[in-house]
C-alpha positions in Angstrom: -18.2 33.2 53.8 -15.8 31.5 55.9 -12.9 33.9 55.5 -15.2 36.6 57.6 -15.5 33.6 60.6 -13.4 35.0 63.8 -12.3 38.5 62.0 -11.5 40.7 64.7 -12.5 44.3 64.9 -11.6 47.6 66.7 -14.8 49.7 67.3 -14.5 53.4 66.5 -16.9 55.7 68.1 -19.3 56.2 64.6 -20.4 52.5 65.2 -23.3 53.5 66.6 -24.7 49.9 67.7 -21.8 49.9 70.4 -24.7 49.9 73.5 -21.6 48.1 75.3 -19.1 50.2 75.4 -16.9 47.6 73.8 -13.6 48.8 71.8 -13.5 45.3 69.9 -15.9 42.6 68.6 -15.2 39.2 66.8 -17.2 37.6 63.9 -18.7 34.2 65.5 -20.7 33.4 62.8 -21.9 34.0 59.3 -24.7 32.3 57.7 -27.3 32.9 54.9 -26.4 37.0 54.9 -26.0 37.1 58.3 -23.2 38.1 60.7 -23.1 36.9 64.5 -20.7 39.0 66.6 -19.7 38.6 70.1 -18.4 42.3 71.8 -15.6 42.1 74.1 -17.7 43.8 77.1 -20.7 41.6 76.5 -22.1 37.8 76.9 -24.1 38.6 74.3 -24.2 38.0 71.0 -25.2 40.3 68.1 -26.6 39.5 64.6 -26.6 42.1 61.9 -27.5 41.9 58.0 -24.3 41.0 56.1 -24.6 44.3 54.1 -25.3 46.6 57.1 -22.0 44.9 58.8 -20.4 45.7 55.6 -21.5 49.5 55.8 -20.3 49.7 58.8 -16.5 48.5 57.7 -16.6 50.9 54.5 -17.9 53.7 56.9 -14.7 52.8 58.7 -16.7 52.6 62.5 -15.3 48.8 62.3 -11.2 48.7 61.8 -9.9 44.9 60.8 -7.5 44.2 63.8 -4.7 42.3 61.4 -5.1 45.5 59.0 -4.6 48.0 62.1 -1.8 46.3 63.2 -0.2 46.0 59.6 -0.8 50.0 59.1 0.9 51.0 62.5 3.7 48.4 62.2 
């Protein structure tokens, strides 16, 4: 699980758990199927069910920051 720890990611508008208006959040944490993100507009933290973060990636709401760069480079 450690190579999801401090994964950046681009928020598209679909990610509807976005009640910060933040256009990026970073993977704190991850522990016994769960993810703890931090959004860029927020002191906050967030925790979601590893599979429901995963939906989100596949539903493409959350955009890998390294694999965005690589795709516009």
């Amino acid at each position: 699980m450690d190579l999801y720890n401090n994964m950046e990611f681009e928020l598209k508008g679909s990610f509807i758990p976005n009640i910060s208006n933040s256009d990026k959040l970073k993977i704190v944490e991850i522990s016994d199927g769960i993810v703890v993100i931090q959004m860029n507009n927020s002191k906050r933290r967030g925790v979601f069910p590893l599979d429901s973060f995963k939906y989100w990636i596949k539903r493409n709401s959350l955009i890998h920051i390294n694999d965005q760069e690589k795709k516009t480079s």
